[in-house]
C-alpha positions as CSV (number, residue, x, y, z in Angstrom):
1,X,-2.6,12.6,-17.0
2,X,1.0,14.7,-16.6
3,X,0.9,12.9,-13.3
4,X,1.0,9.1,-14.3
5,X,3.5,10.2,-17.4
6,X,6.3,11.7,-15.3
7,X,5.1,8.0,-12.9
8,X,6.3,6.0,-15.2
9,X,10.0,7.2,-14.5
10,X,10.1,5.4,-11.3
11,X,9.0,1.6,-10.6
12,X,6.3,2.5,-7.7
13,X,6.5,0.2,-4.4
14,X,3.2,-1.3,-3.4
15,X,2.0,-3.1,-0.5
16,X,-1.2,-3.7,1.8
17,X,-1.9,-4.1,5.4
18,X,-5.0,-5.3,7.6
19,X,-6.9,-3.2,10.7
20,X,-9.3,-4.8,12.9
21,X,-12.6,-3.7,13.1
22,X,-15.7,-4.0,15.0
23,X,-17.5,-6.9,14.2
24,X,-20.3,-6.3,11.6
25,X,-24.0,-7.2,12.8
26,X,-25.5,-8.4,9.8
27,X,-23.9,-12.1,9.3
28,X,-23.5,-11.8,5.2
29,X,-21.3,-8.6,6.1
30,X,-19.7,-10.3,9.3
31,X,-18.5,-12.9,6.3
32,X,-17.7,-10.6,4.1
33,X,-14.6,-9.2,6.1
34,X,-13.7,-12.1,8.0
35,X,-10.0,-12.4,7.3
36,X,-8.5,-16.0,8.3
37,X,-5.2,-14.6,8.5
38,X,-6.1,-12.0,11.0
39,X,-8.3,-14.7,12.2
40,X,-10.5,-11.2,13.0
41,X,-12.8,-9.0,10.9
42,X,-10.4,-6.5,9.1
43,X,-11.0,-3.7,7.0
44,X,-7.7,-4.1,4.3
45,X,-6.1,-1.0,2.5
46,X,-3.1,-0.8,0.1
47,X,-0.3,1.9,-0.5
48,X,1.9,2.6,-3.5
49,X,4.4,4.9,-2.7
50,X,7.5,6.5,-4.9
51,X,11.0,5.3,-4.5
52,X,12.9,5.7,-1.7
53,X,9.1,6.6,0.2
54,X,9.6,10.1,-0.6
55,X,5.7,10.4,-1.3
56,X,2.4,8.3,-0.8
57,X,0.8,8.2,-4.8
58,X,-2.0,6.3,-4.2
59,X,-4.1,5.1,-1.2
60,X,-7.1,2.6,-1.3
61,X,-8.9,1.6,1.9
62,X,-11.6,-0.1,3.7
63,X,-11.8,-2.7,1.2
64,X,-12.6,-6.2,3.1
65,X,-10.7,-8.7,4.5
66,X,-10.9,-11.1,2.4
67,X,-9.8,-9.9,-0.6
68,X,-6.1,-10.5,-1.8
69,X,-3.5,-8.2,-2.1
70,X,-3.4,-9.1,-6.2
71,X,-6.7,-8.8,-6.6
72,X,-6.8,-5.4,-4.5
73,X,-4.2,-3.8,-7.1
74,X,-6.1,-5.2,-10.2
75,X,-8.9,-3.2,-9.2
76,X,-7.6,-0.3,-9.0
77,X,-4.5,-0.3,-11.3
78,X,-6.3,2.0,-14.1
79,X,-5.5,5.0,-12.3
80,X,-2.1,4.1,-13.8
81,X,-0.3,4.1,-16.5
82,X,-0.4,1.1,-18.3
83,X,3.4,1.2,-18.3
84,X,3.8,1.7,-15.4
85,X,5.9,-0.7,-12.9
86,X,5.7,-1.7,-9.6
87,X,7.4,-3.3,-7.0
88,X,5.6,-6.0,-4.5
89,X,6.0,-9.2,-2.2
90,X,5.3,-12.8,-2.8
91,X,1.6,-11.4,-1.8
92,X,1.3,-9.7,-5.7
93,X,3.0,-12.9,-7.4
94,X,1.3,-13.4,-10.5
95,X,0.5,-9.9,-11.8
96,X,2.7,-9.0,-14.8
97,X,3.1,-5.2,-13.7
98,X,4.1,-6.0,-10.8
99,X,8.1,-7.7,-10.0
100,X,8.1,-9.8,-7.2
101,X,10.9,-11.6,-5.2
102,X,11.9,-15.5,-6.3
103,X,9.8,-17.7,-4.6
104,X,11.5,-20.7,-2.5
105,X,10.5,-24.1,-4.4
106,X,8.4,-26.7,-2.7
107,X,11.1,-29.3,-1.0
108,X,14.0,-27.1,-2.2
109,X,16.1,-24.4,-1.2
110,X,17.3,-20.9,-3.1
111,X,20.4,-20.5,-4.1
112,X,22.6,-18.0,-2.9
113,X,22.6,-16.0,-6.0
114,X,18.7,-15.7,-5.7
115,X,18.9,-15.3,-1.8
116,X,21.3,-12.3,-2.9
117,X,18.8,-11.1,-5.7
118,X,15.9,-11.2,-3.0
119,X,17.9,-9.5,-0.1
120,X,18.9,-6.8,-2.9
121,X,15.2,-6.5,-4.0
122,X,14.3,-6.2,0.0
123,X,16.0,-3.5,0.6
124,X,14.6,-1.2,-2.4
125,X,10.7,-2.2,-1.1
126,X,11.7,-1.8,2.3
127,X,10.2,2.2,2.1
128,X,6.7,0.4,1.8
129,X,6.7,-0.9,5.0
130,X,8.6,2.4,6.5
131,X,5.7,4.3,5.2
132,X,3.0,1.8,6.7
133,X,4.6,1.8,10.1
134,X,4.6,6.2,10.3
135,X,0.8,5.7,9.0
136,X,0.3,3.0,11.5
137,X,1.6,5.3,14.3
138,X,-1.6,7.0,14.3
139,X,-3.7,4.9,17.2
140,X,-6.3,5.3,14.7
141,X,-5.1,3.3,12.1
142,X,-3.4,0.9,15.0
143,X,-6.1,-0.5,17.2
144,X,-9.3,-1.9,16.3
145,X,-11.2,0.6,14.6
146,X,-14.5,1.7,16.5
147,X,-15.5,4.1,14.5
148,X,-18.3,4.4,11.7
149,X,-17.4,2.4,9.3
150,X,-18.6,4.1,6.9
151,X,-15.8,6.5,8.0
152,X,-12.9,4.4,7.4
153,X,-11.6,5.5,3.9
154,X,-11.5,9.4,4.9
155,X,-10.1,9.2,8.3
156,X,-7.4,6.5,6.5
157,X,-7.1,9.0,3.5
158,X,-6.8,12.2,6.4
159,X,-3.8,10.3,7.9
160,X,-1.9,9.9,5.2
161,X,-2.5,13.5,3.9
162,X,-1.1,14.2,8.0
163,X,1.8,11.9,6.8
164,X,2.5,13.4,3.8
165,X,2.8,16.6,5.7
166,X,5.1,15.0,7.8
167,X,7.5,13.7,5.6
168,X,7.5,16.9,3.5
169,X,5.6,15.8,0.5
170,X,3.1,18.3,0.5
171,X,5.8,21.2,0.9
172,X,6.5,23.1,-2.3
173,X,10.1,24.2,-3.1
174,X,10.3,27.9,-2.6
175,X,11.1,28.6,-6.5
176,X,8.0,26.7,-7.3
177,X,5.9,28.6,-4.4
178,X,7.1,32.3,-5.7
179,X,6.2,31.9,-8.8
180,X,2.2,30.8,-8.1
181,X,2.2,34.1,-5.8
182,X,3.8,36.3,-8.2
């Protein structure tokens, strides 16, 4: 509860990626994660991470292909706030937590103030996709996964932790470690 007060300070960045799986036996479950735009079967997971990328806040995986990055994040949002913002692509257009880029009119082009106000809002969602590339440099998380399925969600949810590591997050600051010893 602490947690998703001192959140709300910072407009989250969140965003989704698809991994190719093994294809599923049974043929309701062979439909059920059949993504067309992997044109594959694809296990989907999202990340919201904290400005800049400094930390990975939330992690949902080995949801199914099919389902949409919006409808992924309305799922899940009550583990926040309900003031809580949140960055996102064209892919999360529609949700009112969540600001998106302008979208280009059918037939018509942007104008260059909004191809300005897009390029600016690229480059403070950018850390998303940094983060989902040092996840995705795990082999793991990169190639088809052949593993149990059943698996998916704590060997994704182990590599972030292992990312996390990486990038510091988990690391206390020695003030903070001192005075849980003492």
């Amino acid at each position: 509860m602490v947690v998703q007060e001192i959140l709300t300070d910072y407009e989250l960045i969140v965003d989704s990626y698809e991994q190719v799986r093994e294809r599923p036996g049974d043929n309701e479950e062979q439909e059920k994660y059949f993504s067309g735009k992997k044109s594959n079967h694809t296990f989907k997971s999202q990340i919201i991470i904290m400005p800049d990328g400094r930390d990975i806040v939330d992690v949902v995986a080995g949801e199914p292909g099919t389902k949409s990055d919006i409808t992924m994040f309305r799922e899940n949002r009550d583990n926040f706030d309900p003031k809580q913002s949140f960055k996102g692509d064209l892919g999360y257009l529609g949700e009112d937590l969540i600001d998106t880029p302008i979208k280009k009119p059918r037939n018509k082009e942007l104008t260059s103030d909004q191809k300005k106000s897009n390029k600016a809002f690229s480059s403070k969602r950018i850390f998303v996709e940094h983060r989902i590339r040092s996840v995705k440099i795990f082999r793991v998380v990169q190639d088809r996964f052949r593993l149990n399925p059943k698996k998916y969600e704590q060997v994704i949810l182990t590599i972030c932790g292992l990312v996390r590591l990486r990038i510091r997050a988990l690391i206390l600051p020695l003030e903070i470690s001192a005075m849980s010893l003492g």
